[in-house]
Each structure stands twice: as C-alpha cells, then as structure tokens.
N, CA, C and O atoms as a GROMACS GRO file, in nm:
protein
  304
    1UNK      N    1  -1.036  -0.841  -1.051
    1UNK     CA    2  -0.901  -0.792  -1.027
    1UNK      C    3  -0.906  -0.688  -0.916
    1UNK      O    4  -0.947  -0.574  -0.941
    2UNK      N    5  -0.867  -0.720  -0.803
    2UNK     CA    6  -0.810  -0.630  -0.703
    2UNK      C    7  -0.689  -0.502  -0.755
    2UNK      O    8  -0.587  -0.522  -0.821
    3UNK      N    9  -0.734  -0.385  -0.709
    3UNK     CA   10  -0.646  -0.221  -0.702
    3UNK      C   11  -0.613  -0.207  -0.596
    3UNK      O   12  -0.705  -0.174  -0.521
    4UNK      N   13  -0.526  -0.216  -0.557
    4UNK     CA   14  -0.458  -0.170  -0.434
    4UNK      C   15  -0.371  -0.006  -0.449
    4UNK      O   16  -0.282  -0.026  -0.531
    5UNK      N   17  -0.367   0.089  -0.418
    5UNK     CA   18  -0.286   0.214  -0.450
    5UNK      C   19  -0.174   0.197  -0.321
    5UNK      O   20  -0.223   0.179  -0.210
    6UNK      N   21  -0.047   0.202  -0.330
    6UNK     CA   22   0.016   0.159  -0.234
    6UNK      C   23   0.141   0.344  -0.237
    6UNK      O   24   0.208   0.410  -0.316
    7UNK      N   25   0.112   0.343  -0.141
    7UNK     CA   26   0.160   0.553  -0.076
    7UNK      C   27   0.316   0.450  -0.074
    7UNK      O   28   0.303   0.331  -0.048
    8UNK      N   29   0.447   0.500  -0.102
    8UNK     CA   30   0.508   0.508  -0.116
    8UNK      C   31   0.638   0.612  -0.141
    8UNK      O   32   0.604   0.725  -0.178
    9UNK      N   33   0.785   0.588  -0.126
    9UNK     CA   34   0.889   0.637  -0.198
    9UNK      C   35   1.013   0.561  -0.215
    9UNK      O   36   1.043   0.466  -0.142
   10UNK      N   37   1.089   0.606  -0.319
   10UNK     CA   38   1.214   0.554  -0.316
   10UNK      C   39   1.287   0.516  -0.249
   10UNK      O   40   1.333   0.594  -0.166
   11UNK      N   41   1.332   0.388  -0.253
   11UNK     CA   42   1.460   0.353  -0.125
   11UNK      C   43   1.406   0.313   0.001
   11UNK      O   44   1.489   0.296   0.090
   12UNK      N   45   1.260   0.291   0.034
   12UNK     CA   46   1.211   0.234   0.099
   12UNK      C   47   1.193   0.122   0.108
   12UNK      O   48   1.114   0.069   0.029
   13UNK      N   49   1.251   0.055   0.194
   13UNK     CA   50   1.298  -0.081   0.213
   13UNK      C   51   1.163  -0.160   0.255
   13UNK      O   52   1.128  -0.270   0.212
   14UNK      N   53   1.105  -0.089   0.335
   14UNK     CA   54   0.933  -0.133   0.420
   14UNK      C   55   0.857  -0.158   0.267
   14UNK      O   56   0.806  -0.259   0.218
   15UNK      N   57   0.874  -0.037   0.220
   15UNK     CA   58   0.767  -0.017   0.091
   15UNK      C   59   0.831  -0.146   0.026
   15UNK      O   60   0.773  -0.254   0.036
   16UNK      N   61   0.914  -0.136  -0.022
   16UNK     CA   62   0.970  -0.302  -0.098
   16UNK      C   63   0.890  -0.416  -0.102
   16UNK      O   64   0.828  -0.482  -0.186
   17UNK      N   65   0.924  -0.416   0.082
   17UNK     CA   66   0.920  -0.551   0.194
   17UNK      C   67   0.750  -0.546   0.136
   17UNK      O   68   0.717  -0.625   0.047
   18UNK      N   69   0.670  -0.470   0.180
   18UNK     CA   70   0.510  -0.464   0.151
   18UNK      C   71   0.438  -0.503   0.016
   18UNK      O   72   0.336  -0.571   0.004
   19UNK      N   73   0.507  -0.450  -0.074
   19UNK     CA   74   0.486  -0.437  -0.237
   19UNK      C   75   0.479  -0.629  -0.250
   19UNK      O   76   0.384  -0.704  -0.274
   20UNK      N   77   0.591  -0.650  -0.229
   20UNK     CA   78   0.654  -0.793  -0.265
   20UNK      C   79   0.526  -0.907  -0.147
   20UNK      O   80   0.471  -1.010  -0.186
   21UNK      N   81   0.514  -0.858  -0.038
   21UNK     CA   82   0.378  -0.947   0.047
   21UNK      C   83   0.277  -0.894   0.018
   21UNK      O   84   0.183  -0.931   0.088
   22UNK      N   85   0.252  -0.818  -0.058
   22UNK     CA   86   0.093  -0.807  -0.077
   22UNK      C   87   0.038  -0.871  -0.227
   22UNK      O   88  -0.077  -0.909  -0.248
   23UNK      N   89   0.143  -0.871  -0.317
   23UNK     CA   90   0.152  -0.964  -0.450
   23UNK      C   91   0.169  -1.092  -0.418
   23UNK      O   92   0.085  -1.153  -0.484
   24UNK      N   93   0.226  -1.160  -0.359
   24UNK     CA   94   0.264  -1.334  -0.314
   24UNK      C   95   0.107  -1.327  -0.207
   24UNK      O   96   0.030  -1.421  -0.223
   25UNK      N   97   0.084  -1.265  -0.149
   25UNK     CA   98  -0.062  -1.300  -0.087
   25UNK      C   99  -0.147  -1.310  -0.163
   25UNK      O  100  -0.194  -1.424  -0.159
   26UNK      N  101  -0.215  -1.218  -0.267
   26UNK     CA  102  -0.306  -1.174  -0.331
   26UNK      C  103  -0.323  -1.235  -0.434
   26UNK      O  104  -0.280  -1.139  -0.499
   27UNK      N  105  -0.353  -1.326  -0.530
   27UNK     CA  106  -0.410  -1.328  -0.680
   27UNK      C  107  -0.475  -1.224  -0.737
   27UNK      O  108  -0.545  -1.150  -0.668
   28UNK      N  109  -0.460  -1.205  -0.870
   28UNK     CA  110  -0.495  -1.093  -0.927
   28UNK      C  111  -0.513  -0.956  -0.863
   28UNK      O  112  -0.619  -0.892  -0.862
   29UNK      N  113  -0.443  -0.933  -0.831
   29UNK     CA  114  -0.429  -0.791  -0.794
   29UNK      C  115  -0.307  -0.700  -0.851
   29UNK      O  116  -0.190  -0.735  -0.869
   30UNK      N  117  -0.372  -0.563  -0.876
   30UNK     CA  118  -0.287  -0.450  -0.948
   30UNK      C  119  -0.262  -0.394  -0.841
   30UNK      O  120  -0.349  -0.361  -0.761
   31UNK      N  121  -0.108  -0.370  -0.822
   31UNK     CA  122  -0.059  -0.215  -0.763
   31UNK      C  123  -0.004  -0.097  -0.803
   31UNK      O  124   0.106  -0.076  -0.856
   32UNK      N  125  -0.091  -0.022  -0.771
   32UNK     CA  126  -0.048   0.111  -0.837
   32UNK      C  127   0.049   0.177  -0.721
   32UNK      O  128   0.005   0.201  -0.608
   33UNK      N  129   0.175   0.201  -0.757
   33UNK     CA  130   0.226   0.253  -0.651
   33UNK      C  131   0.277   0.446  -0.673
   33UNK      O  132   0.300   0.495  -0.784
   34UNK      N  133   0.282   0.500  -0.584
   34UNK     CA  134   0.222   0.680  -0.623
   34UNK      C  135   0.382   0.674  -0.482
   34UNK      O  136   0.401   0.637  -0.366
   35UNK      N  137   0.452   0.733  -0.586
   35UNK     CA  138   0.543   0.818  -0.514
   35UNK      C  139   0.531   0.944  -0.401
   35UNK      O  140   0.548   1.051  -0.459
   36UNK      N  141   0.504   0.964  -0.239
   36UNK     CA  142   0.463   1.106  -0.238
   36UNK      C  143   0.543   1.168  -0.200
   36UNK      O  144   0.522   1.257  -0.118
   37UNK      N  145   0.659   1.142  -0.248
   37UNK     CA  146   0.740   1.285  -0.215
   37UNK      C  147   0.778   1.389  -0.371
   37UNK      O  148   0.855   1.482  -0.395
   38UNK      N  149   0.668   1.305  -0.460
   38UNK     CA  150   0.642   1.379  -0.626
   38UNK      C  151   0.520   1.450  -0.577
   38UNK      O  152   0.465   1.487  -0.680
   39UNK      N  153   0.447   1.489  -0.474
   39UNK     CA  154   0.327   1.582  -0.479
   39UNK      C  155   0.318   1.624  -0.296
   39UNK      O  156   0.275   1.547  -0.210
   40UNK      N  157   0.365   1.747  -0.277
   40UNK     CA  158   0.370   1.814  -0.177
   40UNK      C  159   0.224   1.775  -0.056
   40UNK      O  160   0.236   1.782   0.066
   41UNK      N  161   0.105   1.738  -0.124
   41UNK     CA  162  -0.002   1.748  -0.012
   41UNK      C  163   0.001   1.585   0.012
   41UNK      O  164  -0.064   1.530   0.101
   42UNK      N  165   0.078   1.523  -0.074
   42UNK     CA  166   0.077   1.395  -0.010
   42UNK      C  167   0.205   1.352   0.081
   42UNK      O  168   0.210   1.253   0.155
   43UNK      N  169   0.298   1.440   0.062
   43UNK     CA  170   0.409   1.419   0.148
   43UNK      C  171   0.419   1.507   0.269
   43UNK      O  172   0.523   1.511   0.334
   44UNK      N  173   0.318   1.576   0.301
   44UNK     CA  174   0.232   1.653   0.430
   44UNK      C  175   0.154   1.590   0.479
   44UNK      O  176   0.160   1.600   0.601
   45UNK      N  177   0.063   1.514   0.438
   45UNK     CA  178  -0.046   1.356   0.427
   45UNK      C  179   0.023   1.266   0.521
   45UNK      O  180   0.002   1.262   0.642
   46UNK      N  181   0.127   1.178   0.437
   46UNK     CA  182   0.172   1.070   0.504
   46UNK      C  183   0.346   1.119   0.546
   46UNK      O  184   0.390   1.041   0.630
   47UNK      N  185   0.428   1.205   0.513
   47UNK     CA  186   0.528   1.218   0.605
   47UNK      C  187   0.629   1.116   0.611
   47UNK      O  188   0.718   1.145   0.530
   48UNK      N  189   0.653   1.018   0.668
   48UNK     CA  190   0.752   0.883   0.721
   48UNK      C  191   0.670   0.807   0.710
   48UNK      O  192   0.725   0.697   0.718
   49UNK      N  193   0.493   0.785   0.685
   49UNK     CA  194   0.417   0.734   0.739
   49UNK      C  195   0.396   0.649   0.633
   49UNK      O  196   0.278   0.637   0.602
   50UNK      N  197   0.522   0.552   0.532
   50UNK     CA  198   0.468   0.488   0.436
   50UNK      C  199   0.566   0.345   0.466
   50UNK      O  200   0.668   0.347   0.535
   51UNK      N  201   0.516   0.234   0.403
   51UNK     CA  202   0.418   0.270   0.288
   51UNK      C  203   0.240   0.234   0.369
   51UNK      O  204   0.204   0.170   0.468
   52UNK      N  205   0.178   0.305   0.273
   52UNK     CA  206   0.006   0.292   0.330
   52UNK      C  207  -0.069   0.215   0.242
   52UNK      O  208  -0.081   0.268   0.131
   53UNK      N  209  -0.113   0.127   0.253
   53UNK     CA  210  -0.170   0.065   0.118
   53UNK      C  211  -0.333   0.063   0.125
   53UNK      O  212  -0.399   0.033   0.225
   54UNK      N  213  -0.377   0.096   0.014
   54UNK     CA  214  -0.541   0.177   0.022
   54UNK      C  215  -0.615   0.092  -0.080
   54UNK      O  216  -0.565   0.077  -0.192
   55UNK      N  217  -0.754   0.025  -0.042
   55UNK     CA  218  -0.819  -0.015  -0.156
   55UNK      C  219  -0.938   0.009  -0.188
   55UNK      O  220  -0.984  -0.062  -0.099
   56UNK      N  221  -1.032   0.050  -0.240
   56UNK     CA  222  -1.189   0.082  -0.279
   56UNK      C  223  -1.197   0.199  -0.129
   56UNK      O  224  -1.281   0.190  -0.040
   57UNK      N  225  -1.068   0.318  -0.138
   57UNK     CA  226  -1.090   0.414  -0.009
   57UNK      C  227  -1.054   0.349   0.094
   57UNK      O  228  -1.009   0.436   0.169
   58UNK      N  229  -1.044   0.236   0.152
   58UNK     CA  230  -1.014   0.210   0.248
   58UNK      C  231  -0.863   0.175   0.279
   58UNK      O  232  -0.791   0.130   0.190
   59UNK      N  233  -0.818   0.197   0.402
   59UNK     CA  234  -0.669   0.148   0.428
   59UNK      C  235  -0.623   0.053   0.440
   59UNK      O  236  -0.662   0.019   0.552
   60UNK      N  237  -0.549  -0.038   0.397
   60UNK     CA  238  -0.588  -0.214   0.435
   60UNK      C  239  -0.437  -0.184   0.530
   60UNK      O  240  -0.434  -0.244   0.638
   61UNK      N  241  -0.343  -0.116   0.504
   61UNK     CA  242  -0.210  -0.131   0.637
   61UNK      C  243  -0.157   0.021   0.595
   61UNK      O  244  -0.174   0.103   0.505
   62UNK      N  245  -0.070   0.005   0.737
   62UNK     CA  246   0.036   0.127   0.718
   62UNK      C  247   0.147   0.051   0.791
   62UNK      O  248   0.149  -0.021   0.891
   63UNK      N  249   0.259   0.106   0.682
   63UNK     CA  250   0.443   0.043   0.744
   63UNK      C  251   0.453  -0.081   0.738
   63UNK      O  252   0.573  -0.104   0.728
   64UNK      N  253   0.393  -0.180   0.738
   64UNK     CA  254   0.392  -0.310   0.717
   64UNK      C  255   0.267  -0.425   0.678
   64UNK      O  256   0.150  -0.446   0.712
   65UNK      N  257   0.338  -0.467   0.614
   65UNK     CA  258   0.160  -0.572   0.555
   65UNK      C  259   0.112  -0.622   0.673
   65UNK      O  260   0.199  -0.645   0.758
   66UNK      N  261  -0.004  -0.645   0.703
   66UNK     CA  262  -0.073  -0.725   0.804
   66UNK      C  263  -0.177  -0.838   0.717
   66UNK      O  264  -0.269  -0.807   0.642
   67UNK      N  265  -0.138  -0.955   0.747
   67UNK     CA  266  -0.180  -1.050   0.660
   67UNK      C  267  -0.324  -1.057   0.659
   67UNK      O  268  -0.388  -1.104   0.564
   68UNK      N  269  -0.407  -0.983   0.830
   68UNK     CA  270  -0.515  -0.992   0.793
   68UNK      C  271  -0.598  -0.885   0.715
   68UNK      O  272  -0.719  -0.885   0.695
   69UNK      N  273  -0.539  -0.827   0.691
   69UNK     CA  274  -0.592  -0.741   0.581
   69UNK      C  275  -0.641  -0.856   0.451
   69UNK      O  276  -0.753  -0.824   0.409
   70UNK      N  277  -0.610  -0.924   0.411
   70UNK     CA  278  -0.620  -1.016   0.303
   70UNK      C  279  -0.794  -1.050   0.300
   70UNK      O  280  -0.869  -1.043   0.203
   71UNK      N  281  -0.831  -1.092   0.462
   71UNK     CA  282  -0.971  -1.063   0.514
   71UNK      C  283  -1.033  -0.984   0.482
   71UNK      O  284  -1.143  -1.011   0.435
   72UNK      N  285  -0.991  -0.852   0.493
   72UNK     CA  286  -1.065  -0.770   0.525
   72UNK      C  287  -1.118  -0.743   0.333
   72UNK      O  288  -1.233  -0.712   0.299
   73UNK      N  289  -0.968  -0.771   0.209
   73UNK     CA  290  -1.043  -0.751   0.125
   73UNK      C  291  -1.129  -0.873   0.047
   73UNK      O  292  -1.185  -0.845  -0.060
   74UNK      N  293  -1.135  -0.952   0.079
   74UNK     CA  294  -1.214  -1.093   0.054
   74UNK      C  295  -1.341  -1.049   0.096
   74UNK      O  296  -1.440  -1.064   0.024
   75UNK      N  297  -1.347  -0.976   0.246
   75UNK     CA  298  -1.523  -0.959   0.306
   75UNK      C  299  -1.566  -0.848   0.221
   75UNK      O  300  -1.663  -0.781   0.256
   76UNK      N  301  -1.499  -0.820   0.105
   76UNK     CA  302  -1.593  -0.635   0.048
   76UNK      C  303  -1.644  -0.663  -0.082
   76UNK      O  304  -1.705  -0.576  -0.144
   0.00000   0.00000   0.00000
C-alpha cells in the first residue's frame, strides 16, 4: 500500500483536481491529506504553494499531478 501525504487546504479546487488523479492513477494507495493553514510552520512552508504531494520524503508534484510521477513511485 502506497502513503502519499498530500499539503493541502480548503476550497482548493487544484487540491481536489490532484486528490481525485492521484487515486484513479494509483492502486492501493492511502492519502493522508494535512490541512496547512491548521499549523502556522506549514503555512510559512508552502504558502499558495499547494497542493504538494509527498511520499517516503520525497515530492512526487506541486499544484498539479504530473502523471509521471506514477514512475517515479513504481522505481522506489
């Protein structure tokens, strides 16, 4: 089972758009999605700069899915 932590907030339409293509890409995979405008050093962190989607530490996108990311977590 793939963890994906996906940086996020409310009313984000991108974050939506991302959430929804990274589940229809992926089999078995969990997203944990972390609100950051609920914790001040993460909304200093990423800013506008969401959504970011992060897996085993690494970043697989920011603001929009990039399908080849899907690669990148298959090669780890």
């Amino acid at each position: 089972m793939l963890r994906v932590t996906l940086y996020s907030r409310p009313g984000c339409r991108l974050c939506e758009t991302a959430r929804r293509e990274l589940e229809a890409a992926v089999k078995h995979i969990t997203v944990e999605e972390i609100d950051v405008d609920c914790d001040p050093q993460l909304r200093a962190r990423y800013g506008y700069d969401v959504p970011v989607a992060v897996a085993d530490g690494r970043e697989l996108f920011r603001h929009r899915f990039d399908p080849a990311c899907i690669e990148t977590i298959r090669a780890s």
